[in-house]
N, C-alpha and C positions, 0 to 999 in steps of 0.2 A: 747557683751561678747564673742561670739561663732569668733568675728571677730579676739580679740587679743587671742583666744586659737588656731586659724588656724596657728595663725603667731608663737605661739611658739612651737607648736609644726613643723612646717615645717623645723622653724631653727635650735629648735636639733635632727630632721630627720640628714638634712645637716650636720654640725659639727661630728655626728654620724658616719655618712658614711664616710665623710671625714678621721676621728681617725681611724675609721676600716682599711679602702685603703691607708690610707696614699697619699691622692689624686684623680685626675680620669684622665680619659684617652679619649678626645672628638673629633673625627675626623669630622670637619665640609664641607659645601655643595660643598665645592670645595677639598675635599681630604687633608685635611691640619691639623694636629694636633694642636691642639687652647689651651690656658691657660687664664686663667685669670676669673674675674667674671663673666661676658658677655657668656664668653665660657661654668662657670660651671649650669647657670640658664639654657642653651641650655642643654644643658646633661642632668640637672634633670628632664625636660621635656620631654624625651625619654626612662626615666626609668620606667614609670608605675607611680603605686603607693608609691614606696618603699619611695619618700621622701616627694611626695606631695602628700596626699591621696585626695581620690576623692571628700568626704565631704569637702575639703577646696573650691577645684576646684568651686563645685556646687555655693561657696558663694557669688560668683563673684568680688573675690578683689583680681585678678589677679597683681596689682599695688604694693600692700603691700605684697604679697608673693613673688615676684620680688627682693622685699625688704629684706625680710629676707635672700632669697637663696645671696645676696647680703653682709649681714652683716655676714652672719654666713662663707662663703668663704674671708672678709675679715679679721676676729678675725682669723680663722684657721689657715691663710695663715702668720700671725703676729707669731704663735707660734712655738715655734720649734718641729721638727717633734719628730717620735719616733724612738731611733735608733733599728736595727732588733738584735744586741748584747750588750750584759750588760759586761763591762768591769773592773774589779777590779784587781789593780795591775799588770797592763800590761798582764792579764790572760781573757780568755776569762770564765765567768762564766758560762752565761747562753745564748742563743740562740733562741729568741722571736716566736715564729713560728704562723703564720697566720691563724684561723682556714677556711680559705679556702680551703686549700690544702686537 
């Protein structure tokens, strides 16, 4: 049981972060800005904890959370994004602002 709650919650860590950032940003070993799944399971793997926390880690199904960071960047990457303005009647309404800043 503890094996399909690592895996869901991993994938809407992912998705999660994804919605947040509206993406990621992975400059891999040779200097190169990467996309793609392959790229975002590398990135989540140098985040910390934030999307795979350590108790999954411990469980040792490194294969199946592989997996998830996998499906959850490909369902994301199928939907459309979010635009940063809300537009009604060729007016801009409202202005999305990221709580990063």
């Amino acid at each position: 049981m503890q094996r399909i709650h690592a895996y869901r919650r991993v994938y809407n860590n992912a998705i999660a972060y994804l919605n947040k950032h509206q993406g990621f940003n992975y400059i891999n070993t040779k200097g190169e800005k990467t996309t793609g799944k392959k790229a975002f399971r590398s990135f989540c793997k140098t985040l910390g904890e934030e999307i795979i926390p350590t108790w999954c880690k411990q469980l040792g199904i490194a294969h199946a959370l592989d997996n998830a960071l996998f499906e959850a960047y490909t369902a994301w990457s199928k939907t459309n994004k979010q635009d940063k303005f809300i537009v009604s009647d060729n007016e801009v309404v409202l202005e999305l602002v990221s709580n990063d800043q």
